[in-house]
TORNULUM-523437 format. One record per atom (N, C-alpha, C): atom name; x, y, z; residue number from 1; residue in one letter; chain. Coordinates in pm, 1 decimal. Atoms other than C-alpha are relative to their C-alpha. Layout:
// residues N
   atom         px         py         pz    nr   rest   kette
     CA          X          Y          Z   NUM      A       A
...
//
This chain:
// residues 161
   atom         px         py         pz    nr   rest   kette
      N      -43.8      -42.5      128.0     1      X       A
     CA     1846.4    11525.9    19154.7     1      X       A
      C       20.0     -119.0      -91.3     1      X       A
      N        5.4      105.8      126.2     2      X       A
     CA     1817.0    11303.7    18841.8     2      X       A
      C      102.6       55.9      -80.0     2      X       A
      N     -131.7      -52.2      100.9     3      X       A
     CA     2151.5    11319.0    18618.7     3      X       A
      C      -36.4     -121.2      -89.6     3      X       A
      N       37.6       66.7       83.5     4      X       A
     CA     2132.0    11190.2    18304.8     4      X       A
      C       70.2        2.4     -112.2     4      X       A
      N     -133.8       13.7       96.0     5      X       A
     CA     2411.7    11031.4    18093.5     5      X       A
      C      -42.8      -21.6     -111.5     5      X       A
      N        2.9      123.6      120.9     6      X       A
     CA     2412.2    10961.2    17745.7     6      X       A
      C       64.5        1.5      -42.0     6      X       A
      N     -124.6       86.5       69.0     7      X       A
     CA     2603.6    10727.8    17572.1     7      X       A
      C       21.8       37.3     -112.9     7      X       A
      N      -42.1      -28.6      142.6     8      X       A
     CA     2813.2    10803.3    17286.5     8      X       A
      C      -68.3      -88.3     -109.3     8      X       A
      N       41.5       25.3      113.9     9      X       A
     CA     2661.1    10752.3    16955.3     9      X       A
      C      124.2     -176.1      -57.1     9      X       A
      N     -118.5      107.1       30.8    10      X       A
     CA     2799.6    10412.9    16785.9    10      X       A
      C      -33.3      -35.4     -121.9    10      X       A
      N       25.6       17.9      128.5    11      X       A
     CA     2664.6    10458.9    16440.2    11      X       A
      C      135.3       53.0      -88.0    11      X       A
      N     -119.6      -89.4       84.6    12      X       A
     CA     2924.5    10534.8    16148.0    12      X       A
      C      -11.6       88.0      -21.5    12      X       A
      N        3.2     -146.0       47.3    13      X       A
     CA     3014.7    10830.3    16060.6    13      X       A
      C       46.6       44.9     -122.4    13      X       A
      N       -6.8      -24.5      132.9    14      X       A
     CA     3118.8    11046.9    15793.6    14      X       A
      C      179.7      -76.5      -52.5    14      X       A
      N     -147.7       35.1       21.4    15      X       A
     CA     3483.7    10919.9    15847.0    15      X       A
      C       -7.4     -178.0      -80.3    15      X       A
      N        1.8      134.3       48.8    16      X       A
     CA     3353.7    10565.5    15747.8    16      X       A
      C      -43.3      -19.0     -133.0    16      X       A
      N      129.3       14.8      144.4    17      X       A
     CA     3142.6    10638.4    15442.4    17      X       A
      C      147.1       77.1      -80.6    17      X       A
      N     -105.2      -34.7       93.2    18      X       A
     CA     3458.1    10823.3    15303.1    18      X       A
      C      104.1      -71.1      -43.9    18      X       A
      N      -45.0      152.8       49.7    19      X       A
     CA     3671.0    10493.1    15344.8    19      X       A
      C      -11.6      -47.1      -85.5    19      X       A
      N       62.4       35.7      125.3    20      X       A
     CA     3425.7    10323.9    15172.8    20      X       A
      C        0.6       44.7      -93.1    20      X       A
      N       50.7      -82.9      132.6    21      X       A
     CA     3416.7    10555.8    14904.0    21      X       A
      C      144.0      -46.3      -56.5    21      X       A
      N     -179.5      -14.8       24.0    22      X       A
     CA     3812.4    10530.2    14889.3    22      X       A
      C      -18.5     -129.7      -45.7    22      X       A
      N        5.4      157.9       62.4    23      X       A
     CA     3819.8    10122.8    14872.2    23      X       A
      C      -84.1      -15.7     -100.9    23      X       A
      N       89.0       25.3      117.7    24      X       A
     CA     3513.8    10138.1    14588.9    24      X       A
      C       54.2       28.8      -88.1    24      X       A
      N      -86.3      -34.6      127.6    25      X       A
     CA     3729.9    10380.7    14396.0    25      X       A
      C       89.1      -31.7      -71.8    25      X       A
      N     -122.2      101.4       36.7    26      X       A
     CA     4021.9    10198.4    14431.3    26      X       A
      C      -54.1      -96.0      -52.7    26      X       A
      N       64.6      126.4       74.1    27      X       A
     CA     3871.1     9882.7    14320.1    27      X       A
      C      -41.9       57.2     -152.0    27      X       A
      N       65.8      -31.4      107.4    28      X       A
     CA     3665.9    10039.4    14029.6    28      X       A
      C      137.3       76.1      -76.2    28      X       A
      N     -113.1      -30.7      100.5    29      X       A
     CA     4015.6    10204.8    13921.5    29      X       A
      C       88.8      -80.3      -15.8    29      X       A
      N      -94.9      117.5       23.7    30      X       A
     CA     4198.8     9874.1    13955.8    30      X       A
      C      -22.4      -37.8     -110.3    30      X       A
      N      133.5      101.1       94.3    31      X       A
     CA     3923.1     9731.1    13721.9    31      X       A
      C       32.3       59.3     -100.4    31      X       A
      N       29.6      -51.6       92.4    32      X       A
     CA     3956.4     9968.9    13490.0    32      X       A
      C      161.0        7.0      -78.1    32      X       A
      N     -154.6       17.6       71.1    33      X       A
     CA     4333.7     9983.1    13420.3    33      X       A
      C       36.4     -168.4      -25.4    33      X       A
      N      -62.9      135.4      100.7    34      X       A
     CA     4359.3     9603.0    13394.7    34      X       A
      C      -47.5      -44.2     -118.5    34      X       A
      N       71.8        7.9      124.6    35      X       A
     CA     4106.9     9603.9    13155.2    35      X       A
      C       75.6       67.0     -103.4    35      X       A
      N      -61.6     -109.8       87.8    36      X       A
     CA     4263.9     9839.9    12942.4    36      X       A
      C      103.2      -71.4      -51.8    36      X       A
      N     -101.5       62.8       74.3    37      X       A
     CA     4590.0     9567.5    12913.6    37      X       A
      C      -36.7     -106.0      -71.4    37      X       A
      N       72.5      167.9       78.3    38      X       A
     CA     4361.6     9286.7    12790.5    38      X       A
      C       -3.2       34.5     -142.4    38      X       A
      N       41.3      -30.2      164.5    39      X       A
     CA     4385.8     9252.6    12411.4    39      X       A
      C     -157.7        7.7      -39.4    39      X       A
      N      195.7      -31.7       71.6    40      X       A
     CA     4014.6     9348.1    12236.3    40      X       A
      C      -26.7     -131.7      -42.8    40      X       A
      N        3.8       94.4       21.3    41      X       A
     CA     3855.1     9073.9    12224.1    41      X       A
      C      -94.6      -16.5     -131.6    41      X       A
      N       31.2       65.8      122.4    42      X       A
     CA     3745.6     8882.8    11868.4    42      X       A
      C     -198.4      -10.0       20.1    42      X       A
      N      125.9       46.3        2.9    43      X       A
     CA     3327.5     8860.9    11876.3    43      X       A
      C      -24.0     -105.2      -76.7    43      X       A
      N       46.2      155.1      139.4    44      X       A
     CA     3329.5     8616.9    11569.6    44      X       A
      C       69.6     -123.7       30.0    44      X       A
      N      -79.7      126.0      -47.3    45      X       A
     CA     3594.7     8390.0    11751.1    45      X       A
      C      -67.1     -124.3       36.5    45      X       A
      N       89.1       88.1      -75.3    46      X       A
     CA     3439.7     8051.8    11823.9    46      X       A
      C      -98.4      -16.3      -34.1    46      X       A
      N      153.1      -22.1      -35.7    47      X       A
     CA     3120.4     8075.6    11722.4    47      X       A
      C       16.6     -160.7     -124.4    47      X       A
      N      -10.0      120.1       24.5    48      X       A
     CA     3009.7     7699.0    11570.1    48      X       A
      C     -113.3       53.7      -76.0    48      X       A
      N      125.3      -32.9      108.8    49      X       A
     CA     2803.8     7777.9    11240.9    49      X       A
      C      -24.0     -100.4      -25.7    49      X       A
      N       82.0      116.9       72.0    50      X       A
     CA     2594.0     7528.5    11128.8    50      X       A
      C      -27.0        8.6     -139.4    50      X       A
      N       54.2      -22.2      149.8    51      X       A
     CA     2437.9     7433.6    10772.1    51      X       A
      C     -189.8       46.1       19.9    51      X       A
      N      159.7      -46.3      -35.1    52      X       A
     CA     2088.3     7545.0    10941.8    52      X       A
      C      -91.4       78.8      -83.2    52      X       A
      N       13.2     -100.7       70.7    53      X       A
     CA     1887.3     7746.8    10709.8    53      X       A
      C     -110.3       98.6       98.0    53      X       A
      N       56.5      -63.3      -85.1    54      X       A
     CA     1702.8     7892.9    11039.4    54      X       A
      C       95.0        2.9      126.3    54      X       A
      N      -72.0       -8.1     -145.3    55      X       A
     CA     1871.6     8002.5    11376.0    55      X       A
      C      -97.0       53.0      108.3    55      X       A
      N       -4.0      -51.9      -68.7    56      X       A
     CA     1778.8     8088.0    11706.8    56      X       A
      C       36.6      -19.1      121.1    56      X       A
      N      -93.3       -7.6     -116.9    57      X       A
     CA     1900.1     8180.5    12040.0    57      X       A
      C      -48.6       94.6       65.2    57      X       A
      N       23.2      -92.1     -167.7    58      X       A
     CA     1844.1     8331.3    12400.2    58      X       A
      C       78.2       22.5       69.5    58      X       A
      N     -120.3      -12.6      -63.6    59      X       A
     CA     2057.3     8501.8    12589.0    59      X       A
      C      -72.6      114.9      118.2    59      X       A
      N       94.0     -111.9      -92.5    60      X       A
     CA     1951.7     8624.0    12945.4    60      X       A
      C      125.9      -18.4      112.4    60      X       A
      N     -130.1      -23.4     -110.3    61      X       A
     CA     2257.0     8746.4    13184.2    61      X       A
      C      116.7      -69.3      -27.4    61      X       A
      N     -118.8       88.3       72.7    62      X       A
     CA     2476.5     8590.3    12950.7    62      X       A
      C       57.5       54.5     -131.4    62      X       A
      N      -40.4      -38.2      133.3    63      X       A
     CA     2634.6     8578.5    12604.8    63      X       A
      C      -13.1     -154.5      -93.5    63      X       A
      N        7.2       76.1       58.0    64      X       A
     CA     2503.6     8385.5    12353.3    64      X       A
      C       51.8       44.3     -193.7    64      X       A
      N      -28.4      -25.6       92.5    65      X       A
     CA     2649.2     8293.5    12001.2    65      X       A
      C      -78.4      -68.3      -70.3    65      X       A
      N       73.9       52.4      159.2    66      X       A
     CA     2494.4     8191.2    11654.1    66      X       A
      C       35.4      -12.2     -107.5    66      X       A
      N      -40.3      -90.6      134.9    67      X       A
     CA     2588.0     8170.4    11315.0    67      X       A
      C      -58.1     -161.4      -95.3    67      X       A
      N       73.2       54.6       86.5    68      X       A
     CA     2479.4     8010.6    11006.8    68      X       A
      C      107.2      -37.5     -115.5    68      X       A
      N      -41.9       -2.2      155.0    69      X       A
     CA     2657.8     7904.5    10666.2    69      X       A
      C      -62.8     -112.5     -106.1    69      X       A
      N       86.2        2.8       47.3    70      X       A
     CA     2370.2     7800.8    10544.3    70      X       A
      C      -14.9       25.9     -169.2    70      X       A
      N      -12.9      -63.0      153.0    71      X       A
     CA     2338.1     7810.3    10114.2    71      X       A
      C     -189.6       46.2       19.5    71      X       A
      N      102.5      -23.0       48.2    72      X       A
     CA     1999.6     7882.7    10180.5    72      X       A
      C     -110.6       42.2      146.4    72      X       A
      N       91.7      -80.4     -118.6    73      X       A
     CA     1927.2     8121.4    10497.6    73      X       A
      C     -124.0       39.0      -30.4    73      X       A
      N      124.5      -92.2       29.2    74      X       A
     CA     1576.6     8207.9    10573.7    74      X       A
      C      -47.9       70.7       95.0    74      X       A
      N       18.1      -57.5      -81.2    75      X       A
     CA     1546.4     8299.6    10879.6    75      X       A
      C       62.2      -10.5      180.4    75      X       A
      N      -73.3       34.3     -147.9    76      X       A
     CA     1620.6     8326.8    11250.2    76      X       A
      C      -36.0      118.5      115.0    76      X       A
      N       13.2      -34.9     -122.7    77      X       A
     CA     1534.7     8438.6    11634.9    77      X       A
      C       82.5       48.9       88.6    77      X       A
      N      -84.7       -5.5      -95.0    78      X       A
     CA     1743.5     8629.3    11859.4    78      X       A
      C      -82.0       90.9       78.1    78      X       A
      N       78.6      -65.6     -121.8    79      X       A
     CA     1612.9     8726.4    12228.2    79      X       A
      C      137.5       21.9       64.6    79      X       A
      N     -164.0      -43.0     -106.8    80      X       A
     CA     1911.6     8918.0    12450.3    80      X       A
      C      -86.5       44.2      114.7    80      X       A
      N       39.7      -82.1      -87.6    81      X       A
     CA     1809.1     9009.4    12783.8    81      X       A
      C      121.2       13.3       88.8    81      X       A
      N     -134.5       -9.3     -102.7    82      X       A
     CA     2080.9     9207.2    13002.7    82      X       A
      C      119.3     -139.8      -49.7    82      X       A
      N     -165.9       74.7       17.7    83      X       A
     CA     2378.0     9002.4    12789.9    83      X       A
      C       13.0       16.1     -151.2    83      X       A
      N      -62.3       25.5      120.5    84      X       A
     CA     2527.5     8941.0    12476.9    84      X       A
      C      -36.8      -49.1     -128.8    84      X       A
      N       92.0       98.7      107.3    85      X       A
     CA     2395.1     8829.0    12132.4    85      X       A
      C      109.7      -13.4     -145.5    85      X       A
      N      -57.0      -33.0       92.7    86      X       A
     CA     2650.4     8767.9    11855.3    86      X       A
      C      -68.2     -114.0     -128.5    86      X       A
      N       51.4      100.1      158.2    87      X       A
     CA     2534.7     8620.6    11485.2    87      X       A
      C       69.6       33.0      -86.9    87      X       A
      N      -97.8       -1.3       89.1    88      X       A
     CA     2746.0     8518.8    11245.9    88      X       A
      C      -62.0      -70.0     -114.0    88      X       A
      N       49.5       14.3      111.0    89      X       A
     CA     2562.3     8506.0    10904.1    89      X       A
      C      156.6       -7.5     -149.7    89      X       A
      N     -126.1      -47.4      109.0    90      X       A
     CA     2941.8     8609.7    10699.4    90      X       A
      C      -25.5     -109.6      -68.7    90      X       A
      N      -14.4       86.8       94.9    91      X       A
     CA     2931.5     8282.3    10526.2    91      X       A
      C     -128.3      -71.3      -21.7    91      X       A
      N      174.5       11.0       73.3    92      X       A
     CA     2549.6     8221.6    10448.0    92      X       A
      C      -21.3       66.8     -146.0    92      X       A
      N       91.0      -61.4      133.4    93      X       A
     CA     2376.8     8264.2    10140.7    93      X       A
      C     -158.1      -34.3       16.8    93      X       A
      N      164.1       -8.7      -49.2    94      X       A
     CA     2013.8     8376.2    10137.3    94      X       A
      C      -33.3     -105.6     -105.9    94      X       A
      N      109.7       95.5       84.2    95      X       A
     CA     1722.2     8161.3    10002.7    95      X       A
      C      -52.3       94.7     -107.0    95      X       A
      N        0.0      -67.0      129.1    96      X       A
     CA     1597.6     8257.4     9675.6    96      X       A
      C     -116.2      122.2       30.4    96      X       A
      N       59.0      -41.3      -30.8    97      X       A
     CA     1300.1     8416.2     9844.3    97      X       A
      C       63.1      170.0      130.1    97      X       A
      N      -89.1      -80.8     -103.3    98      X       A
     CA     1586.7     8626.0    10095.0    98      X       A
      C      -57.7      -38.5      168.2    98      X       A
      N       -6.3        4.2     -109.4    99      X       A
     CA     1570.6     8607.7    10473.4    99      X       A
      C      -62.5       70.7      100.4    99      X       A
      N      111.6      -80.6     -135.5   100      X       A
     CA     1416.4     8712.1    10811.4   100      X       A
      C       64.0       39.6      133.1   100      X       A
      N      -57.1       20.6     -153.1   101      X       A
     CA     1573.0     8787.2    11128.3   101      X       A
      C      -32.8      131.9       95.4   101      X       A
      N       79.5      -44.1     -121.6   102      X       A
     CA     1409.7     8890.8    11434.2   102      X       A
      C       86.2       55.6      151.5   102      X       A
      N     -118.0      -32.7     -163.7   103      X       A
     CA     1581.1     9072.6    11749.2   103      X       A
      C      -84.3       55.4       91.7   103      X       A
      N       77.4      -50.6     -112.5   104      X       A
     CA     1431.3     9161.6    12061.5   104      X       A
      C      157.2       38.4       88.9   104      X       A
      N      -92.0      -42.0      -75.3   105      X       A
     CA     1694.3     9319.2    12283.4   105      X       A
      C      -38.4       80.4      141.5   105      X       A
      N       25.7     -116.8     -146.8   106      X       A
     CA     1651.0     9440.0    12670.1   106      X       A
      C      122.0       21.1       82.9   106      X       A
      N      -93.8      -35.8     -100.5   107      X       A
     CA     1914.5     9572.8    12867.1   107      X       A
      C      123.2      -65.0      -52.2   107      X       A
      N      -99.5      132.1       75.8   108      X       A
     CA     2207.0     9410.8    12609.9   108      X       A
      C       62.1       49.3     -135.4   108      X       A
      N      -41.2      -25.5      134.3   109      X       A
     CA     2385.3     9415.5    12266.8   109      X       A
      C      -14.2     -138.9      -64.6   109      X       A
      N        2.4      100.9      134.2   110      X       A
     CA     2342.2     9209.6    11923.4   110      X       A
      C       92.0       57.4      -76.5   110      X       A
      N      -98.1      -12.7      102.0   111      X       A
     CA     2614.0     9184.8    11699.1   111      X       A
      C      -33.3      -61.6     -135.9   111      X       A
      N        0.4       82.1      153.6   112      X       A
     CA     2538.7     9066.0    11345.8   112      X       A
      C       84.3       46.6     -110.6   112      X       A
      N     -102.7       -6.0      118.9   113      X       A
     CA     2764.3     9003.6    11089.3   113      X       A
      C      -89.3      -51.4     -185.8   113      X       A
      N       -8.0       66.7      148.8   114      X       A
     CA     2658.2     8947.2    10718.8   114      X       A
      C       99.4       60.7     -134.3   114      X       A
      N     -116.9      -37.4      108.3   115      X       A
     CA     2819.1     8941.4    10387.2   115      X       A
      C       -0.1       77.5      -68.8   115      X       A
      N       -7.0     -168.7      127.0   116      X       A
     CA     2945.1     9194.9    10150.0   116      X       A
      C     -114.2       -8.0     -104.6   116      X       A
      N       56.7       18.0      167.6   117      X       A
     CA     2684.7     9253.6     9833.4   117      X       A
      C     -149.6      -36.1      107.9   117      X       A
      N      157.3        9.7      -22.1   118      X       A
     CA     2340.9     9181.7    10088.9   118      X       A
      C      -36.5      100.4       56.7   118      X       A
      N       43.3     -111.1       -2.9   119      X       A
     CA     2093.2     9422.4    10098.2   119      X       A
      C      -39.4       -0.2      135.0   119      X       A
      N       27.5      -26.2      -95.9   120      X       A
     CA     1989.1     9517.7    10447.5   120      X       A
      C     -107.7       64.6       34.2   120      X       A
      N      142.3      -72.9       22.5   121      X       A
     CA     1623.3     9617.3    10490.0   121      X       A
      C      -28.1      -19.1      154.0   121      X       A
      N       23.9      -54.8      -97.3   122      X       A
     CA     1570.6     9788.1    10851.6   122      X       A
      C     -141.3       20.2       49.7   122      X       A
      N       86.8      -59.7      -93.4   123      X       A
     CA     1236.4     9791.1    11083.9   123      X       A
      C       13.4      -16.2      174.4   123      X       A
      N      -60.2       40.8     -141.6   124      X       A
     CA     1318.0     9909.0    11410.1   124      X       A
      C      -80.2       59.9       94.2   124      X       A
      N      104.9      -59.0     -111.4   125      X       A
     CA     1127.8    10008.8    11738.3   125      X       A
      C      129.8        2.9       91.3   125      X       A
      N     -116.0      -13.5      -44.9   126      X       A
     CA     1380.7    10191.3    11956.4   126      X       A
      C      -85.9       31.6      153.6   126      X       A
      N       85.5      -78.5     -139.8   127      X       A
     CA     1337.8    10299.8    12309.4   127      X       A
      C      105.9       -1.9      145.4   127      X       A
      N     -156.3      -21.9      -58.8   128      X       A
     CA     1693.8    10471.4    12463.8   128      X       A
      C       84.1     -138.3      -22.7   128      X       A
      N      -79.8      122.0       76.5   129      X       A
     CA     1849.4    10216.1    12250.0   129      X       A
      C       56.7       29.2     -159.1   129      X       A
      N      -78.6      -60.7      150.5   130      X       A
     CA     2059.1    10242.6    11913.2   130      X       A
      C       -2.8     -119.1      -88.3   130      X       A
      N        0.8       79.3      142.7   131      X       A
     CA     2069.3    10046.6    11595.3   131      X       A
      C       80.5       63.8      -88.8   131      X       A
      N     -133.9      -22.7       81.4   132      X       A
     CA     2395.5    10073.8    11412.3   132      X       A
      C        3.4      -98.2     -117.7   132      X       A
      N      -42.9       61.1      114.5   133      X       A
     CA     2427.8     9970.4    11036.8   133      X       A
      C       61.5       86.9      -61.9   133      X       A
      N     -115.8      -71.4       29.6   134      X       A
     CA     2697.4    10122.0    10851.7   134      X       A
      C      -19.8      -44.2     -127.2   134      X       A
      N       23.4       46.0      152.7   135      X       A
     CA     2652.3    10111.7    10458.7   135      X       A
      C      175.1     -132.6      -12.4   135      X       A
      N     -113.9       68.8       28.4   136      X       A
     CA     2893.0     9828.8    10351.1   136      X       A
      C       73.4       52.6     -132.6   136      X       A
      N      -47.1      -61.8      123.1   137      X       A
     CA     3168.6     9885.9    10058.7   137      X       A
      C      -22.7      -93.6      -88.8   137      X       A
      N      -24.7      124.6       97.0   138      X       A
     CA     3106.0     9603.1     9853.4   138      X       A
      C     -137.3       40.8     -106.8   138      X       A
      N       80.5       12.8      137.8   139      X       A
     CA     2862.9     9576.6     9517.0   139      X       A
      C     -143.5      -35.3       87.6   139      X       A
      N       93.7       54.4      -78.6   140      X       A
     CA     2491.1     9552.5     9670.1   140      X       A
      C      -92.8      -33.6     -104.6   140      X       A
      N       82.7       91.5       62.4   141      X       A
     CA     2274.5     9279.9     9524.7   141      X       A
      C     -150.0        5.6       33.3   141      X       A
      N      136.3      -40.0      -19.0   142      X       A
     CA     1919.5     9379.3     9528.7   142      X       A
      C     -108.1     -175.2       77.5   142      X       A
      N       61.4      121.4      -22.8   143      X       A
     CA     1804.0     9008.2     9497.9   143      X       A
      C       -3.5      -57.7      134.2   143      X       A
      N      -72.0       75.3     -121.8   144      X       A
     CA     2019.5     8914.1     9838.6   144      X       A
      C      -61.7       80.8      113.5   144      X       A
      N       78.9      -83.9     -109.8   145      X       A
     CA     1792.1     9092.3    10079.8   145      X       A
      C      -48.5     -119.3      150.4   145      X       A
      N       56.5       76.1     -147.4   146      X       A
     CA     1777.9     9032.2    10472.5   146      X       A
      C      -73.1       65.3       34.5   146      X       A
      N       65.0      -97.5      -35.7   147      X       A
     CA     1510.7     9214.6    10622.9   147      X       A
      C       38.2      -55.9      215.3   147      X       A
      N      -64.9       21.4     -156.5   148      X       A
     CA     1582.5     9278.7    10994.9   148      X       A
      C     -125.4       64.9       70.7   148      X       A
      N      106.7      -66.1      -96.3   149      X       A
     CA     1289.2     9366.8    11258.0   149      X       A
      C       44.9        2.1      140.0   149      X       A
      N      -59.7       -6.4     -137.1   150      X       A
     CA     1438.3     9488.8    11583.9   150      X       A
      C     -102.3       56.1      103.0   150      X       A
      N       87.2      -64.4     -131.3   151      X       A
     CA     1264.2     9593.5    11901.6   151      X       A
      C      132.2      -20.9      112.2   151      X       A
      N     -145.8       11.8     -102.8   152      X       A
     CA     1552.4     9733.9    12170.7   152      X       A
      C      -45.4      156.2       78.5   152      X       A
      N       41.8      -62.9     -106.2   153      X       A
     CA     1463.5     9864.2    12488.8   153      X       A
      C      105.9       18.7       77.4   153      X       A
      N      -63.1      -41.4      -57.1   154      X       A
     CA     1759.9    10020.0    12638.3   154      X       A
      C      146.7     -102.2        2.7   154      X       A
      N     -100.0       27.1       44.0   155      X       A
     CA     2005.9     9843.0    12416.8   155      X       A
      C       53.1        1.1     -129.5   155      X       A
      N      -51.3      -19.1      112.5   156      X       A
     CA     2195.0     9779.3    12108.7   156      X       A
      C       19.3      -89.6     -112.5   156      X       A
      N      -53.2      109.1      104.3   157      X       A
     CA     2228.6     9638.9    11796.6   157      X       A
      C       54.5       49.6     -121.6   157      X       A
      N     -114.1      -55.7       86.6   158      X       A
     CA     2493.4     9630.4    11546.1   158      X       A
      C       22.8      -85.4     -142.1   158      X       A
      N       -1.4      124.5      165.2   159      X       A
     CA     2510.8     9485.5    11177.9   159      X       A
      C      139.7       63.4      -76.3   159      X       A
      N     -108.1      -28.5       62.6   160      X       A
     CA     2833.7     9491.6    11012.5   160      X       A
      C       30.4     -124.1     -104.8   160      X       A
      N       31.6       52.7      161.6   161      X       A
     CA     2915.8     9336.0    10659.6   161      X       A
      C      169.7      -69.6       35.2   161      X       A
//
């Protein structure tokens, strides 16, 4: 007669994968309530404007800043991939001809700031991605025109005055 044992199983089970689930949650709800006590943080804080009358910048799994105060912006480059893109135009003045600025965005956000009274001229190529400009309240100067060309592939960009 042949008898024939077998050995208990020694893979995890469902009792282990529910653990896990427990410690992920916990963690991901730790995360989320300390966040919540952190003051909001400043985007325009820090950022080191130059007298440049061109900018650009790359930002790939990171956060990159920019800004300009420039009397005579004309243009400028921003590439975001998966991170951060902030531009700080607020204290620029365009060239007599007005300005250019270029965004490519993948997996990320752009922040741009310009000043009250410039006109904002929009071409955008979206693709499950958003483009937020918000009319500003200030007097708008026809002459003071930025034209903006975005391309954003499953991110965001934001222009505020």
């Amino acid at each position: 007669m042949n008898t024939v044992s077998e050995t208990p199983s020694t893979q995890p089970g469902i009792g282990a994968a529910l653990v896990a689930f427990a410690v992920f949650l916990a963690f991901v709800l730790g995360a989320q309530a300390l966040s919540q006590d952190l003051p909001p943080e400043d985007p325009w804080s820090g950022i080191e404007a130059g007298d440049h009358p061109r900018i650009e910048t790359i930002a790939v799994l990171s956060r990159a800043q920019a800004g300009s105060r420039s009397q005579e912006f004309r243009s400028g480059e921003v590439v975001v991939v998966a991170g951060d893109g902030i531009v700080d135009l607020g204290q620029a003045e365009l060239a007599a001809r007005g300005g250019r600025l270029e965004i490519v965005v993948v997996f990320g956000k752009v922040r741009v700031r310009v000043p009250e009274g410039w006109t904002v001229v929009t071409d955008t190529d979206l693709f499950l991605g958003s483009f937020d400009h918000p009319e500003g309240t200030g007097v708008v100067d026809p002459t003071r025109r930025l034209e903006v060309e975005a391309v954003v592939l499953a991110g965001a960009v934001e222009i505020t005055h």
